[in-house]
FINU-544625 format. One record per residue: residue in three letters; x, y, z of N, C-alpha, C in turn. Coordinates in steps of 0.1 Angstrom, whole numbers, always signed. Layout:
<sites>
+--------+-------+-------+-------+-------+-------+-------+-------+-------+-------+
| residu |   nc1 |   nc2 |   nc3 |  cac1 |  cac2 |  cac3 |   cc1 |   cc2 |   cc3 |
+--------+-------+-------+-------+-------+-------+-------+-------+-------+-------+
|    ALA |     X |     Y |     Z |     X |     Y |     Z |     X |     Y |     Z |
...
+--------+-------+-------+-------+-------+-------+-------+-------+-------+-------+
</sites>
This chain:
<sites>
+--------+-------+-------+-------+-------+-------+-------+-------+-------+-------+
| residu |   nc1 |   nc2 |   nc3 |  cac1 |  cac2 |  cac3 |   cc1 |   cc2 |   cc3 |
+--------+-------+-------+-------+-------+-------+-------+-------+-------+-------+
|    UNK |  +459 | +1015 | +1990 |  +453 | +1023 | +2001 |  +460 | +1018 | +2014 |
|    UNK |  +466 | +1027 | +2021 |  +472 | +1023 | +2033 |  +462 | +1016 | +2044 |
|    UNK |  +466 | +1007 | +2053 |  +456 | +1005 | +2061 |  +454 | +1014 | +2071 |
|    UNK |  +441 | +1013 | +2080 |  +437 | +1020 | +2089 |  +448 | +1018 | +2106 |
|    UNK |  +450 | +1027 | +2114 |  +453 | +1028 | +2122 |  +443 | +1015 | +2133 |
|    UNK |  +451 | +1009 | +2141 |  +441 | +1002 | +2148 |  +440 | +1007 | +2165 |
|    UNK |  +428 | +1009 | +2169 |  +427 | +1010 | +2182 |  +417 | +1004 | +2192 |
|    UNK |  +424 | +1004 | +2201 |  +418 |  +997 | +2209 |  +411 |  +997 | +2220 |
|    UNK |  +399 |  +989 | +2218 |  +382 |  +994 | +2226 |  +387 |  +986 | +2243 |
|    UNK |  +387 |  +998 | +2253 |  +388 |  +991 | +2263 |  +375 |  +992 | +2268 |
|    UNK |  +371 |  +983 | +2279 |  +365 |  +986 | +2286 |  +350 |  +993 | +2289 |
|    UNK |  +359 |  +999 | +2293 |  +348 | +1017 | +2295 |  +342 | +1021 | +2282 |
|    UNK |  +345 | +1026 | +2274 |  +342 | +1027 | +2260 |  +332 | +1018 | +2254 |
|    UNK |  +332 | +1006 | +2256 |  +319 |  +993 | +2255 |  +310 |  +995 | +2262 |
|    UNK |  +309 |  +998 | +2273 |  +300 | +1004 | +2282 |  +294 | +1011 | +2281 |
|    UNK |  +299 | +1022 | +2278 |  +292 | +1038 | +2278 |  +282 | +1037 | +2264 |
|    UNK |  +286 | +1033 | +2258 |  +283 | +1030 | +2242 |  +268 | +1023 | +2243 |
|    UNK |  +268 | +1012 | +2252 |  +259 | +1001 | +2254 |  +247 | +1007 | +2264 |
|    UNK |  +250 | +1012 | +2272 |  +242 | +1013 | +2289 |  +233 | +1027 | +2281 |
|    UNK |  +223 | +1029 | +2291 |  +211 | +1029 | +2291 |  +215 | +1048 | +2296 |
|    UNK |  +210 | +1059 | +2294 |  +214 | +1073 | +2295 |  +218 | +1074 | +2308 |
|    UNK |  +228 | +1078 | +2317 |  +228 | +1081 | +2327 |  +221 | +1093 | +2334 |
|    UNK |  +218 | +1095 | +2344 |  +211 | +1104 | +2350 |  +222 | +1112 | +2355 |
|    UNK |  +237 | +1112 | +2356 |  +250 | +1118 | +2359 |  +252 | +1129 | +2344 |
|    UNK |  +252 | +1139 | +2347 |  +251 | +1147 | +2332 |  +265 | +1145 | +2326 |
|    UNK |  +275 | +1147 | +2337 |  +287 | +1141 | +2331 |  +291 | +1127 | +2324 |
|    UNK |  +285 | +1114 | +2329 |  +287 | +1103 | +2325 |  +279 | +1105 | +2310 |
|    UNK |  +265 | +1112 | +2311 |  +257 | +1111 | +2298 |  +265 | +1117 | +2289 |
|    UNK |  +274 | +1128 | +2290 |  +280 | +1133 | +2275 |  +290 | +1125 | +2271 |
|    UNK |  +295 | +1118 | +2286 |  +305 | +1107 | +2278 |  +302 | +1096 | +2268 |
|    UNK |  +289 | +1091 | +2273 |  +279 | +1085 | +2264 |  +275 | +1091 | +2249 |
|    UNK |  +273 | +1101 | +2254 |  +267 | +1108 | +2241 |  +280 | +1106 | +2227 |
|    UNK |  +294 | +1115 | +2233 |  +307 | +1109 | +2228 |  +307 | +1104 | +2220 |
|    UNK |  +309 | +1091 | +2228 |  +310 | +1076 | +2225 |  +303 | +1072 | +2214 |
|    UNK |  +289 | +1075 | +2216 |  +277 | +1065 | +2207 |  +281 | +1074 | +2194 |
|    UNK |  +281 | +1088 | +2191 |  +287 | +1097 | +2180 |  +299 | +1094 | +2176 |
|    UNK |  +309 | +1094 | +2183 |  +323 | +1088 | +2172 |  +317 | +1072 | +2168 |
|    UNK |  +315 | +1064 | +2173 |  +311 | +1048 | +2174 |  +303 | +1048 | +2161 |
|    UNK |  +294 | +1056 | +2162 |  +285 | +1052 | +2147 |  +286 | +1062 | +2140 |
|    UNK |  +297 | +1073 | +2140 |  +302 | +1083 | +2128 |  +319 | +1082 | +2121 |
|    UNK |  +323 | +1078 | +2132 |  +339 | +1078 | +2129 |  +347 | +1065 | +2130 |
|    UNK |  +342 | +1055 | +2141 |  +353 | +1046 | +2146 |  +355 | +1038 | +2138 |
|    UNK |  +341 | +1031 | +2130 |  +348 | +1024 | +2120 |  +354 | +1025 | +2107 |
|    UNK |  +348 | +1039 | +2106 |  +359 | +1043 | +2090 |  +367 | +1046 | +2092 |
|    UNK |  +378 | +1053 | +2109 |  +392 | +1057 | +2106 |  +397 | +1046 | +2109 |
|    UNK |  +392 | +1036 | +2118 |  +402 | +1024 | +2125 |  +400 | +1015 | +2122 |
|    UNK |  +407 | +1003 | +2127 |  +405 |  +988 | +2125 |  +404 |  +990 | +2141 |
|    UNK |  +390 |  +982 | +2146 |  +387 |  +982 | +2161 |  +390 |  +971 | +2165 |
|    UNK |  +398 |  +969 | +2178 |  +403 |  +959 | +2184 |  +399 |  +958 | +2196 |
|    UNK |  +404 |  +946 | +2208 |  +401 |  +945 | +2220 |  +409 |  +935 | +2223 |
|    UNK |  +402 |  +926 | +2234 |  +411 |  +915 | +2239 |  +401 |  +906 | +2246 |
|    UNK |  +406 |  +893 | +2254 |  +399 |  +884 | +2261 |  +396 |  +892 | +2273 |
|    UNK |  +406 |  +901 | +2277 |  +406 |  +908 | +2289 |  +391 |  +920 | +2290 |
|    UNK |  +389 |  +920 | +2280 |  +377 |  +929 | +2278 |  +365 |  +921 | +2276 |
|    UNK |  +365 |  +913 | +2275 |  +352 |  +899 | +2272 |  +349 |  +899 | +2286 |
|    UNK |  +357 |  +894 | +2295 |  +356 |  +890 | +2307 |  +348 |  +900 | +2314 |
|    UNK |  +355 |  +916 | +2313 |  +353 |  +923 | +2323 |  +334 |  +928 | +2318 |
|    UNK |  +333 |  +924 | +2303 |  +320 |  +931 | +2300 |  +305 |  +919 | +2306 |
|    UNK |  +314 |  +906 | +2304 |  +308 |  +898 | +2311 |  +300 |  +896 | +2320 |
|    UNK |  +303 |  +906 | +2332 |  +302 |  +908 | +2342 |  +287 |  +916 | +2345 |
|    UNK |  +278 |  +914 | +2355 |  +271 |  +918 | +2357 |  +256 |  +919 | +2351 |
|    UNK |  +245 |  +925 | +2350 |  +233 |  +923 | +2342 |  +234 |  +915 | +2328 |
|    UNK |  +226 |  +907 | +2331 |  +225 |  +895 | +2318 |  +223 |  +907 | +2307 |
|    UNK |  +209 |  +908 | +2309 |  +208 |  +916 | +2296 |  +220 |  +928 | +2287 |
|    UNK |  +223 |  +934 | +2299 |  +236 |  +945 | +2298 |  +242 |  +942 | +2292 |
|    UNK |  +251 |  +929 | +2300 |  +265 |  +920 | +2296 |  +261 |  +914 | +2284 |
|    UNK |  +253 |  +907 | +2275 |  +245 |  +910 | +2260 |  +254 |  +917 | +2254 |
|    UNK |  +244 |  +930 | +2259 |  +246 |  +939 | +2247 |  +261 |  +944 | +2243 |
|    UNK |  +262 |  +942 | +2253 |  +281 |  +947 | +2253 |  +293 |  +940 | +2244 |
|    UNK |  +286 |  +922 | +2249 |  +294 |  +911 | +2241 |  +287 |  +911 | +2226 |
|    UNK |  +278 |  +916 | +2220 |  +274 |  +919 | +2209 |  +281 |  +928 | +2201 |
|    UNK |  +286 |  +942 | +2208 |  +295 |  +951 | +2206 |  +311 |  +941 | +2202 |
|    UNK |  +310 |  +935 | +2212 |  +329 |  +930 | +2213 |  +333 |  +917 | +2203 |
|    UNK |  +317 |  +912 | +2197 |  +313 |  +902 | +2189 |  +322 |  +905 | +2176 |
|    UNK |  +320 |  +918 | +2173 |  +322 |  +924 | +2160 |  +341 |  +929 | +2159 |
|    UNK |  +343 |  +925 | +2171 |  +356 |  +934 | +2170 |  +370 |  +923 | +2169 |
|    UNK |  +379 |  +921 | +2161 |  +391 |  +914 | +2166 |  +399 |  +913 | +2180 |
|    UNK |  +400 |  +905 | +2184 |  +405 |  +903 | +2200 |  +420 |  +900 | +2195 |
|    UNK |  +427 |  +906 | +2201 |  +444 |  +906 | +2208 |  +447 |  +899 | +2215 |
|    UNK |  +451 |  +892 | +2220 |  +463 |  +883 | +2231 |  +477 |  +889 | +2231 |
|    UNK |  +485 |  +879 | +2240 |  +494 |  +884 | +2241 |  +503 |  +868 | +2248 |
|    UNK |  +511 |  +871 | +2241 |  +521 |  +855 | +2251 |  +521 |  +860 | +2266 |
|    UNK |  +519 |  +852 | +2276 |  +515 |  +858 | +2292 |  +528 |  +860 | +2296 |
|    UNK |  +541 |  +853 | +2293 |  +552 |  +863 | +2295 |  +554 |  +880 | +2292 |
|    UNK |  +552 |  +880 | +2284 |  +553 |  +894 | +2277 |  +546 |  +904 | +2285 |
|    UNK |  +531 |  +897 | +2289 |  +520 |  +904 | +2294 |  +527 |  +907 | +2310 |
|    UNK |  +527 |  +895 | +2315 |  +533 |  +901 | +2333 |  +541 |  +907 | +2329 |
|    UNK |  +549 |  +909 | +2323 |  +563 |  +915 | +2323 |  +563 |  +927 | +2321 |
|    UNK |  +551 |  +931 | +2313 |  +553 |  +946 | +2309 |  +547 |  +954 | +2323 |
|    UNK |  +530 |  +943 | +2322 |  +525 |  +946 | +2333 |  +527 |  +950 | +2350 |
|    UNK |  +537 |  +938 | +2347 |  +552 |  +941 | +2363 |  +554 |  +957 | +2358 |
|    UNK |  +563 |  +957 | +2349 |  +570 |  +970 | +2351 |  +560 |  +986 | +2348 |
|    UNK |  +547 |  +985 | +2340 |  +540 |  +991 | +2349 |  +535 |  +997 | +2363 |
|    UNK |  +532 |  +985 | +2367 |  +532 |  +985 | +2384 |  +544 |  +990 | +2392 |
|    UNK |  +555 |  +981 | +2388 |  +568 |  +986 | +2396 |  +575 | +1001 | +2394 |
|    UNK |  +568 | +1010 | +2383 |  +569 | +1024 | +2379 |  +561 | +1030 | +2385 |
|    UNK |  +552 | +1027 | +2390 |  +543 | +1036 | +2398 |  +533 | +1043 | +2387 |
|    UNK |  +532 | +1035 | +2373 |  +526 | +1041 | +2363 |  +508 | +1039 | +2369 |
|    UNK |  +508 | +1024 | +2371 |  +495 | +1021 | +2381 |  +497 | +1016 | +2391 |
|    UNK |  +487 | +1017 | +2394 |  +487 | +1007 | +2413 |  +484 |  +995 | +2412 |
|    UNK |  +491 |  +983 | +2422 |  +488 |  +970 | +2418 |  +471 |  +968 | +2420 |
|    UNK |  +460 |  +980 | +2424 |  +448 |  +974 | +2422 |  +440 |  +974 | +2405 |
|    UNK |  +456 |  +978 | +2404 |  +448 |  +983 | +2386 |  +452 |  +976 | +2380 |
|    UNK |  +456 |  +964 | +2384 |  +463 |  +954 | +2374 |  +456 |  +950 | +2355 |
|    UNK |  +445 |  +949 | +2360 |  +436 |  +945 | +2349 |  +434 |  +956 | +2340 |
|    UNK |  +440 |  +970 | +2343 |  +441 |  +983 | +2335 |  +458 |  +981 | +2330 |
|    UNK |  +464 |  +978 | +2336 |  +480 |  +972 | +2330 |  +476 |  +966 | +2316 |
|    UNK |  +466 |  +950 | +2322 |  +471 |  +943 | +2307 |  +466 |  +951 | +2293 |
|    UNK |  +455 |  +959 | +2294 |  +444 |  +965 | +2285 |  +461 |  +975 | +2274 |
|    UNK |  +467 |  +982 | +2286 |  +481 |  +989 | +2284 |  +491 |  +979 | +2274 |
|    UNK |  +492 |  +972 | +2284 |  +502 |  +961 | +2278 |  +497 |  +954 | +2266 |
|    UNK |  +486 |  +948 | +2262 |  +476 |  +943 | +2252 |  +480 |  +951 | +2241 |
|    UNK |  +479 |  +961 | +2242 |  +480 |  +971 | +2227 |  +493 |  +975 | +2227 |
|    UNK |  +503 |  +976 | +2238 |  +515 |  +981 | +2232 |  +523 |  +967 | +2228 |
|    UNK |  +521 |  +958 | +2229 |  +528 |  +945 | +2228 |  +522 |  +941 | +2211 |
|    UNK |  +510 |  +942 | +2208 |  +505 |  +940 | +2199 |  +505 |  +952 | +2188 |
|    UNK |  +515 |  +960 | +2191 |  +517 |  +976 | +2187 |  +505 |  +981 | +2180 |
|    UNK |  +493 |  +982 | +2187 |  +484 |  +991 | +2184 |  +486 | +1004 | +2187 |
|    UNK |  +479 | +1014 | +2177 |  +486 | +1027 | +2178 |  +478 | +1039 | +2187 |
|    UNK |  +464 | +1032 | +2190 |  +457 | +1043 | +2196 |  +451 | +1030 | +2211 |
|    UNK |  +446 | +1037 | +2225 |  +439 | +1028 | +2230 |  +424 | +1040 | +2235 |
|    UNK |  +414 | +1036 | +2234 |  +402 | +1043 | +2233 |  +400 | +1038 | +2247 |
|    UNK |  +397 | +1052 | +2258 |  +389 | +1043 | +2269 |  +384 | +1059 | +2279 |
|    UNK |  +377 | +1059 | +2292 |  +373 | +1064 | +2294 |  +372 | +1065 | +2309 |
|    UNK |  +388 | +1056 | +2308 |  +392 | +1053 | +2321 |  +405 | +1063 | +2326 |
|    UNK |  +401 | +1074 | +2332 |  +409 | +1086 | +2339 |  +418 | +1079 | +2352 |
|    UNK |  +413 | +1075 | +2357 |  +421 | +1069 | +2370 |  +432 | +1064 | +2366 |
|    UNK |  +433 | +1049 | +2358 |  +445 | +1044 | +2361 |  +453 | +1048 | +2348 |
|    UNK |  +443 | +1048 | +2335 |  +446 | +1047 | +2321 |  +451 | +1060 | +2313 |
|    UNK |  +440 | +1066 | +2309 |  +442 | +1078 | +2307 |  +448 | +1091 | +2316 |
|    UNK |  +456 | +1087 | +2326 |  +453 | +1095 | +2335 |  +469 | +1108 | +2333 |
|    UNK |  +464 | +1118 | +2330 |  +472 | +1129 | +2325 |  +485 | +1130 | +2331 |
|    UNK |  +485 | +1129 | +2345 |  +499 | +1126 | +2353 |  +504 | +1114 | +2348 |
|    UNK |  +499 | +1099 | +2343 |  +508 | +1091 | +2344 |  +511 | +1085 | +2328 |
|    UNK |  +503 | +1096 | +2321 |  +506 | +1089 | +2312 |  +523 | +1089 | +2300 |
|    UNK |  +526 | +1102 | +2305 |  +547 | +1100 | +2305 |  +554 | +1089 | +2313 |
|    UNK |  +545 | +1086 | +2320 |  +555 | +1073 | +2332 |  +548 | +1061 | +2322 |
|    UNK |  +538 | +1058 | +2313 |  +532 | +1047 | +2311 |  +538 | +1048 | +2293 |
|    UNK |  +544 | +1058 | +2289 |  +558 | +1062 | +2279 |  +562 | +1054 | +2279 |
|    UNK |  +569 | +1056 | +2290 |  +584 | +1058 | +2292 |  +587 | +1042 | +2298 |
|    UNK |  +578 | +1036 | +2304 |  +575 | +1018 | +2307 |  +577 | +1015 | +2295 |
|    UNK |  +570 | +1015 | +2286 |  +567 | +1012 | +2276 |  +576 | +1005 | +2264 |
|    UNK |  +586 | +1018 | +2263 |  +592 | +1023 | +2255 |  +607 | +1014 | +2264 |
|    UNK |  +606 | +1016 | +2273 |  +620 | +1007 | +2280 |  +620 |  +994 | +2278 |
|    UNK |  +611 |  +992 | +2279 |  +607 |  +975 | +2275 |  +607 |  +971 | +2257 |
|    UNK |  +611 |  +981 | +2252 |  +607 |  +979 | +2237 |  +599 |  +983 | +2233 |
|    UNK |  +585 |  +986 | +2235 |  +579 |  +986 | +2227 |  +571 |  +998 | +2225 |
|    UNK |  +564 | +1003 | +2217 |  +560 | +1017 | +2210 |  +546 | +1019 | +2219 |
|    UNK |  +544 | +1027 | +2231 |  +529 | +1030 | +2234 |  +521 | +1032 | +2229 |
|    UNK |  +506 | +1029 | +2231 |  +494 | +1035 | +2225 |  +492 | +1049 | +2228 |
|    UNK |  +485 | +1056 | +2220 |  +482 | +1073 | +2222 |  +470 | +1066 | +2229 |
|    UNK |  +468 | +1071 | +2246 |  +454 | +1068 | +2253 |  +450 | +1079 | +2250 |
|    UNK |  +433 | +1075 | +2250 |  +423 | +1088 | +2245 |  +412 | +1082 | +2247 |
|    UNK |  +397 | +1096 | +2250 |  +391 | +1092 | +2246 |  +384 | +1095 | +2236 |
|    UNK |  +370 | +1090 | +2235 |  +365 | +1090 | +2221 |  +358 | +1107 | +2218 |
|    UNK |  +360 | +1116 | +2229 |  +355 | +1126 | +2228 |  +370 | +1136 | +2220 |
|    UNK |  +384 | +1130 | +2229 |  +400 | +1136 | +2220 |  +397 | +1130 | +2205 |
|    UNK |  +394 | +1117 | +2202 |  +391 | +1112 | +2189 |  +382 | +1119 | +2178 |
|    UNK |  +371 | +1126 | +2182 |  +361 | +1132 | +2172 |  +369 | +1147 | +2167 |
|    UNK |  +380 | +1152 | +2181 |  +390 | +1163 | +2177 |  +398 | +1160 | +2167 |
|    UNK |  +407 | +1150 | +2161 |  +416 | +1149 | +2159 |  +411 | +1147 | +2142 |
|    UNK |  +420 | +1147 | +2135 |  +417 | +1149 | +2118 |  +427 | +1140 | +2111 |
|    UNK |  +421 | +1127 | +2107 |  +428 | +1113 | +2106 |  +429 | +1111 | +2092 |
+--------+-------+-------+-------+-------+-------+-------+-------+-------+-------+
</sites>
């Protein structure tokens, strides 16, 4: 049996999954999404990954929250990355104009799975990550540097797709 595709839980995606219904109708269906692929699909199509970089960021903020989240990230294999590799790709992200140097910490999430050649990265992050304009420039980095991009998406493109 071939193995499963692995992707990778950034962030946002841990979040939405964890936190409490938003009163934002938009944020709630993101939620909604999320919690439906998460407990229908994610673990039978993928091997779910993440990183230290996601530990940290979930870390952050309400005890009890930050909990439930690192409970979530408990269950999942974490990625690294040799920290050469990481600036490096990360640099030439930034220096492409793929993100802005305030998005640094959305670089390594980028860099983390293409360096680790993960094939999918799950997130829910439009701004710097998923973001429709950059994600030919975040290619095309990628791919100059060696290495094979993740398909960014989120978990709402994921329940479309037929794996």
């Amino acid at each position: 049996m071939p193995s499963k595709p692995r992707i990778y839980i950034e962030t946002s995606v841990i979040s939405y999954l964890t936190a409490r219904p938003s009163s934002n109708e938009g944020i709630r269906g993101c939620q909604y999404f999320t919690r439906y692929w998460w407990e229908n699909f994610a673990k039978q199509q993928f091997e779910l990954v993440s990183s230290p970089i996601v530990q940290q960021e979930i870390s952050l903020g309400d005890r009890a929250a930050s909990q439930k989240r690192l409970e979530v990230l408990g269950k999942l294999t974490l990625l690294d990355a040799p920290k050469e590799a990481l600036d490096s790709l990360s640099d030439d992200l930034i220096n492409a104009g793929a993100l802005p140097l305030k998005a640094r910490i959305d670089s390594f999430h980028i860099a983390i799975a293409a360096i680790n050649n993960v094939q999918y990265l799950a997130t829910w992050n439009f701004k710097h990550i998923a973001n429709i304009n950059k994600i030919p420039l975040i290619q095309q980095v990628c791919r100059k540097a060696d290495y094979q991009p993740p398909i960014l998406c989120t978990p709402q493109q994921l329940l479309m797709e037929d794996f």
